[in-house]
C-alpha positions as CSV (number, residue, x, y, z in Angstrom):
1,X,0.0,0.0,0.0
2,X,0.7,3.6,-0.3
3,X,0.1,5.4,3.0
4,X,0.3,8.9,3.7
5,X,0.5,9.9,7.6
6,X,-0.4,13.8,7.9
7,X,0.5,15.0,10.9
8,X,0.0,19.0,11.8
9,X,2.9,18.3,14.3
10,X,6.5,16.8,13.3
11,X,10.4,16.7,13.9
12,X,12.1,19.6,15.1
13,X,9.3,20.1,17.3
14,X,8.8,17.2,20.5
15,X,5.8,15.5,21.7
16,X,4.0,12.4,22.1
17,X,2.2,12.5,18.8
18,X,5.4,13.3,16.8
19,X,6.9,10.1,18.2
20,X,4.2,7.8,17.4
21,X,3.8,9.3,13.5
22,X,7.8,9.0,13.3
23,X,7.5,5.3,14.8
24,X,4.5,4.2,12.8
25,X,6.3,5.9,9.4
26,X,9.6,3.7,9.6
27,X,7.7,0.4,10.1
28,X,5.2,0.5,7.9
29,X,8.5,1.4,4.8
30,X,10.9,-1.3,6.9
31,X,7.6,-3.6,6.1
32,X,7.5,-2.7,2.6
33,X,5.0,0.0,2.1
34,X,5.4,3.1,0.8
35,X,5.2,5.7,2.9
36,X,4.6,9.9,2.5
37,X,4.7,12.1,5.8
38,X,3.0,15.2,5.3
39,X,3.3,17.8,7.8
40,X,2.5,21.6,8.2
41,X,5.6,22.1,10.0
42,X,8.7,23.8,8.6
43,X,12.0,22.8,8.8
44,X,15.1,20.9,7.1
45,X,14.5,16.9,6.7
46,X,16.7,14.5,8.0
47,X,19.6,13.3,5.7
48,X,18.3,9.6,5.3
49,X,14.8,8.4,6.2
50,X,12.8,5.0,4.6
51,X,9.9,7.5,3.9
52,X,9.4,10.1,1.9
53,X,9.1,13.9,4.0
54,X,6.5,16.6,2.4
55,X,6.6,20.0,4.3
56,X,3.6,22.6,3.9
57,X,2.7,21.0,0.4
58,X,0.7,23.0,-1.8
59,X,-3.0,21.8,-2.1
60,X,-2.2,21.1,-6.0
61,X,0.3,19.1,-4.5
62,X,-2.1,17.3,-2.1
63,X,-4.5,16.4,-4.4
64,X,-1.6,14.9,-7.1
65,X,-0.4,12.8,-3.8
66,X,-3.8,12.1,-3.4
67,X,-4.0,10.0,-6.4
68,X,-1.8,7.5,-5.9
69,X,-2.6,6.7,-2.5
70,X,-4.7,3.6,-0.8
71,X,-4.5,5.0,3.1
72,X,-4.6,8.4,4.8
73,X,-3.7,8.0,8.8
74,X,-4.2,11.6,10.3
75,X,-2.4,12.1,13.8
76,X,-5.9,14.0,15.0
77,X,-8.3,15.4,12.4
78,X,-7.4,18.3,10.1
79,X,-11.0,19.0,7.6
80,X,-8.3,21.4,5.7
81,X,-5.6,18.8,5.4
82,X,-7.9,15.4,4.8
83,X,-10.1,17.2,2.1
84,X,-7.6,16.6,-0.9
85,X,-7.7,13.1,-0.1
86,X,-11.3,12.4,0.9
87,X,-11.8,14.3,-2.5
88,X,-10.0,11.4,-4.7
89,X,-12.1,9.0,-2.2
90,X,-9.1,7.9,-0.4
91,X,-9.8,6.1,3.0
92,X,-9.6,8.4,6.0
93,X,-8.6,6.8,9.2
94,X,-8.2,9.9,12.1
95,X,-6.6,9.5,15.1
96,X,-7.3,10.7,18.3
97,X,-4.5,11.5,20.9
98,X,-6.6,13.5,23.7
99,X,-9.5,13.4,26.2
100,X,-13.2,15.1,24.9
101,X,-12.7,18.6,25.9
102,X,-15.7,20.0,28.5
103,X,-15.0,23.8,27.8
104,X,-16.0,25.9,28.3
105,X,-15.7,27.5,25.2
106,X,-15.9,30.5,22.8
107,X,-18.2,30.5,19.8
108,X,-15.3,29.5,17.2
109,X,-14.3,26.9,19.9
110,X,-17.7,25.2,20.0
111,X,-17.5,25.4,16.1
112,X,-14.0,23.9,16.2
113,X,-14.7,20.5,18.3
114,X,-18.1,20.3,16.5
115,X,-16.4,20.0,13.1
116,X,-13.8,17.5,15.3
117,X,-16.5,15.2,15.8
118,X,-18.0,15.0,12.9
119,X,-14.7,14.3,11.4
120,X,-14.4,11.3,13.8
121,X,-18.3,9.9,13.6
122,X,-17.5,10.3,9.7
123,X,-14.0,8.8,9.7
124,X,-12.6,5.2,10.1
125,X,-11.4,6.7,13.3
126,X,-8.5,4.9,16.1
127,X,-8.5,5.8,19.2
128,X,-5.3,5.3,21.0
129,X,-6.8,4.1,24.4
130,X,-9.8,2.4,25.8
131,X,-10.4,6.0,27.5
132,X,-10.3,7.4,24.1
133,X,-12.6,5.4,22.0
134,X,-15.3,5.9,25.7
135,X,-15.0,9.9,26.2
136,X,-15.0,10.5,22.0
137,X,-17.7,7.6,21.9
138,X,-15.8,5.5,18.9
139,X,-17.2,2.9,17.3
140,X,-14.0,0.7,16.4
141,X,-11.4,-0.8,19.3
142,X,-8.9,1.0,20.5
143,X,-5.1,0.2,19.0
144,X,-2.7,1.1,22.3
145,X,0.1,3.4,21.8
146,X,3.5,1.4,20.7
147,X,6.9,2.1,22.2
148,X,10.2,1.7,20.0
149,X,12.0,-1.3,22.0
150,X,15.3,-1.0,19.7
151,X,15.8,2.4,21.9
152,X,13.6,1.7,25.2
153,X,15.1,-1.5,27.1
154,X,16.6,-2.5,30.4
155,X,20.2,-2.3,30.7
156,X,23.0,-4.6,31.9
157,X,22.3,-6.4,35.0
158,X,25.4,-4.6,36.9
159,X,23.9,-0.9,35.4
160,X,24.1,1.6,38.1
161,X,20.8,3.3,38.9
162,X,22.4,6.2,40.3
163,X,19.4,8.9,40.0
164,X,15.8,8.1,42.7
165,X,13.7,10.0,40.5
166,X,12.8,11.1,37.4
167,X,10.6,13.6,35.3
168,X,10.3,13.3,31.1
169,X,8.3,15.9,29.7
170,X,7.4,19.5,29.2
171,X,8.3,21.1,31.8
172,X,4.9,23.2,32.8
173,X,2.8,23.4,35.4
174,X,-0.1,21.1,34.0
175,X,2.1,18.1,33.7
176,X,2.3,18.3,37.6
177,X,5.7,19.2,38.0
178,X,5.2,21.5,40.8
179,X,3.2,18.7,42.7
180,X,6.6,17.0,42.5
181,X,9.0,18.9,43.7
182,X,6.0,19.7,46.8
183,X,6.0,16.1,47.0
184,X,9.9,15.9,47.2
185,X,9.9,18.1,49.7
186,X,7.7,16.0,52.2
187,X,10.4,13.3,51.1
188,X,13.6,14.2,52.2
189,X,13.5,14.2,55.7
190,X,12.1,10.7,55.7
191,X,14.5,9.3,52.5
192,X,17.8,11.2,53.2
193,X,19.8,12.3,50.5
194,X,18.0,11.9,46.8
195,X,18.8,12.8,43.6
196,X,16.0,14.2,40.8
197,X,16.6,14.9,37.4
198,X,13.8,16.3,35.3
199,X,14.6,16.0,31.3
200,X,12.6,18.4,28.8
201,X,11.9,22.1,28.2
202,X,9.0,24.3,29.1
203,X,7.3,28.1,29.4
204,X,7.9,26.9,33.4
205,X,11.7,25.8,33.6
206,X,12.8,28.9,35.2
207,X,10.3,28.5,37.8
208,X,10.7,24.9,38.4
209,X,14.3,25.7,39.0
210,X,13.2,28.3,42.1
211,X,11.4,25.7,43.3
212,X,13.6,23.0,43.4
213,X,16.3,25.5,44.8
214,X,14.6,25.5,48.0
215,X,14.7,22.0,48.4
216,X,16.1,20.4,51.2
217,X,20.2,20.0,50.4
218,X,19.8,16.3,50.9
219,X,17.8,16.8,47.5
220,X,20.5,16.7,44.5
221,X,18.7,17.9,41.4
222,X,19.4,18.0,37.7
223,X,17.9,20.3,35.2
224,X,19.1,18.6,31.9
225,X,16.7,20.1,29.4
226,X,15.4,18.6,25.9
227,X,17.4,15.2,24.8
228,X,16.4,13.2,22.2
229,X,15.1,9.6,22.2
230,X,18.1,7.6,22.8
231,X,19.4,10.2,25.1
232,X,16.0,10.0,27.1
233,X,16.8,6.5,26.8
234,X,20.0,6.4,28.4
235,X,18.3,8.8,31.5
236,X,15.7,5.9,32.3
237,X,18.6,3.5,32.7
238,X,20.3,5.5,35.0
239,X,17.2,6.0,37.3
240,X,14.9,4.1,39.8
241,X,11.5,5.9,39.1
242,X,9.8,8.2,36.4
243,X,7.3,10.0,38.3
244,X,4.5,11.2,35.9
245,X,2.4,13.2,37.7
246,X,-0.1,15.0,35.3
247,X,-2.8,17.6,36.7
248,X,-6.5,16.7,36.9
249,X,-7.2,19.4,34.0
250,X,-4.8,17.5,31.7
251,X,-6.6,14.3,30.2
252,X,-3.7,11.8,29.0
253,X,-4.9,9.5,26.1
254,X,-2.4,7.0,26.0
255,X,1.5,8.6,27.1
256,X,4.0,6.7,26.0
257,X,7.0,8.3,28.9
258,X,5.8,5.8,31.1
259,X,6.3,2.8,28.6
260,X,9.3,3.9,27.6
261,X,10.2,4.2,31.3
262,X,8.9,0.7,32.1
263,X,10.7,-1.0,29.4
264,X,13.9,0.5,30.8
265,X,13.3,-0.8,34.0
266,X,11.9,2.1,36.0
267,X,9.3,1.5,38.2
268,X,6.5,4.1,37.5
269,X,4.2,6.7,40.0
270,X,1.8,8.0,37.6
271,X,-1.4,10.2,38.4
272,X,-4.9,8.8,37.2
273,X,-5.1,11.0,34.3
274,X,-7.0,9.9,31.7
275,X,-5.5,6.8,29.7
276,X,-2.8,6.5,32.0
277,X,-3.2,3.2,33.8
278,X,-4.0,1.3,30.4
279,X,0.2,1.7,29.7
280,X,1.2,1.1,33.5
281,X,0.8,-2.8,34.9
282,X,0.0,-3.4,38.3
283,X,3.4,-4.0,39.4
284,X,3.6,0.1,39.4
285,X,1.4,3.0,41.3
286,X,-1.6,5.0,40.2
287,X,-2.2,8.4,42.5
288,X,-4.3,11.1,42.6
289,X,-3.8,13.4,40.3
290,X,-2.9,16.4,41.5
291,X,-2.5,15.1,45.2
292,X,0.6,15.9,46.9
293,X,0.4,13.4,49.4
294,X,-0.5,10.7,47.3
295,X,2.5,11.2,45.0
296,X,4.6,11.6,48.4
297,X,3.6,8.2,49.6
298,X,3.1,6.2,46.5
299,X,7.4,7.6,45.9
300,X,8.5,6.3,49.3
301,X,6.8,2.9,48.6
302,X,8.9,3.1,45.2
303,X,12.4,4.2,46.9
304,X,11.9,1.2,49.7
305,X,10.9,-1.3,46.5
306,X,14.4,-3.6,45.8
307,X,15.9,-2.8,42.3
308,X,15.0,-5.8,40.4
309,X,14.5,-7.1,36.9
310,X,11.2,-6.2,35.2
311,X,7.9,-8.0,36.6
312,X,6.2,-10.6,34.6
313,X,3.2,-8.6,34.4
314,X,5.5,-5.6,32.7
315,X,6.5,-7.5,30.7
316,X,4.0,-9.1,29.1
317,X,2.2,-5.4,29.1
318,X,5.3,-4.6,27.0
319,X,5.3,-7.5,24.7
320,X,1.3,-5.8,23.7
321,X,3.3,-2.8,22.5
322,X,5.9,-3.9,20.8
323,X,6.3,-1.7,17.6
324,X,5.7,-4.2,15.0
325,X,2.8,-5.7,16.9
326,X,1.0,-2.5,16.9
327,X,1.6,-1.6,13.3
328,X,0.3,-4.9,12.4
329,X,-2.8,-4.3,13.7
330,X,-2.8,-1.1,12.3
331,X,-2.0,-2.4,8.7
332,X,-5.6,-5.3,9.5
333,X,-7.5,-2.4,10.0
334,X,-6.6,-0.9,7.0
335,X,-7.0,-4.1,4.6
336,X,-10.1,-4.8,6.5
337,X,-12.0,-1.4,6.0
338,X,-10.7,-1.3,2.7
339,X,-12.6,-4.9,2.1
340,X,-15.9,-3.6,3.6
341,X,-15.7,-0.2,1.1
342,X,-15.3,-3.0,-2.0
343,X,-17.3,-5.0,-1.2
């Protein structure tokens, strides 16, 4: 097949979504499809990629790709970027990557997330959780978020684990990281001398480096900023814990930090926030989101926990999101609708 992913979002810029069109791009070519990622964002392409990289295409350009292609998979809906393609009657399979949003909202915003779900009553759309397909009210199954295991493993058995705790993600205030460092500070009289590292960039990094300077000294801390994947990589194995704290008016669909994390042998205290659970096992802790305390105790049950290999409920969660596995069930879905819409 030729599939075209179209993604608003992509490489230089960061973020879940960019990850999983990136991921889902080189396996579907290293299966042998072809593959076109199109992409309003500007910038230069990497030197060598198995798929071919359209920035800000022209429509005229659109509707020639259009043409010659069996699949359109849409990292969330775009009306203005789908239409070239649902004009040449290609099939249109949206995904969604984010809780229903409640508002409230301004005129144009209730006009925007009504033309959202039509888009995704209209389209063969995959949700990317079980949370996802129940809030947006989906009619297909959910296909889980995949991690990349070449990058996200466990280390040598003799690795030092040298950091306690550790944050991945923007670094602003919705994506709790001022719960944290509250939390670290009911921590260190208890837990002695820690060390934190929080890897990423954010309109809040200034701040969160105030508030980790009044930190307890027993609390080491490390500000390391924006790394890319195998450098995230090499963070996890260093560390004992990714705390993922997320704020209550943040509604994860299916985050793949904590994944990653697992895979590299972290254990995991996440907050309740949306699709989170679905990608932790039970081996790991679910808080309140938003609750200091919570994320307080649920961290000192974590730092008592004996380093050990991964559970065998980790890992068979894992072995679910294997990369190829995923984008094999992505690739049924596609040969399957296609068969309904000849038939």
């Amino acid at each position: 097949m030729h599939i075209v992913i179209s993604t608003k979002a992509f490489s230089p810029m960061i973020g879940g979504s960019v990850i999983y069109a990136a991921m889902l791009a080189e396996e579907f070519s290293r299966i042998g499809h072809q593959v076109t990622v199109v992409t309003r964002t500007p910038g230069d392409n990497p030197p060598s990629t198995c798929y071919q990289l359209l920035r800000q295409p022209s429509v005229s350009r659109l509707l020639h790709l259009a043409s010659r292609t069996d699949v359109l998979l849409q990292v969330e809906s775009s009306w203005r970027d789908a239409i070239p393609f649902l004009l040449k009657g290609v099939p249109w399979f949206p995904t969604v990557h984010r809780g229903n949003s409640t508002g409230p909202f301004s005129p144009s915003g209730k006009l925007r997330l009504a033309l959202e779900r039509m888009a995704y009553q209209l389209g063969h759309t995959i949700g990317v959780s079980s949370f996802v397909v129940d809030v947006w009210k989906l009619q297909e199954p959910a296909i889980p978020n995949p991690y990349d295991e070449r990058i996200f493993h466990e280390p040598a058995p003799d690795s030092e684990r040298d950091i306690d705790i550790l944050f991945v993600g923007s670094v602003v205030r919705r994506k709790g990281i001022f719960v944290l460092t509250e939390a670290l500070g009911l921590l260190a009289p208890s837990e002695g001398k820690l060390k934190v590292a929080f890897i990423g960039e954010g309109a809040d990094s200034a701040e969160l480096s105030r508030a980790l300077g009044e930190l307890s000294p027993s609390i080491e801390s490390v500000l390391a900023g924006r790394q890319t994947a195998p450098e995230v990589a090499r963070w996890m194995k260093r560390s004992r814990i990714l705390a993922f704290p997320t704020m209550p008016e943040t509604l994860e669909a299916s985050p793949l930090t904590p994944l990653e994390a697992a895979a590299c042998g972290c254990l995991i205290v996440a907050s309740d926030s949306g699709g989170t659970a679905e990608n932790i096992s039970s081996d790991h802790w679910i808080v309140k989101s938003g609750s200091v305390t919570d994320l307080s105790d649920a961290l000192t049950e974590a730092l008592r926990k004996p380093i050990g290999p991964i559970s065998t409920a980790t890992r068979r969660m894992l072995g679910q999101r294997h990369l190829q596995s995923v984008a094999t069930q992505y690739l049924s879905r596609f040969t399957a609708t296609i068969g309904r819409l000849s038939a």
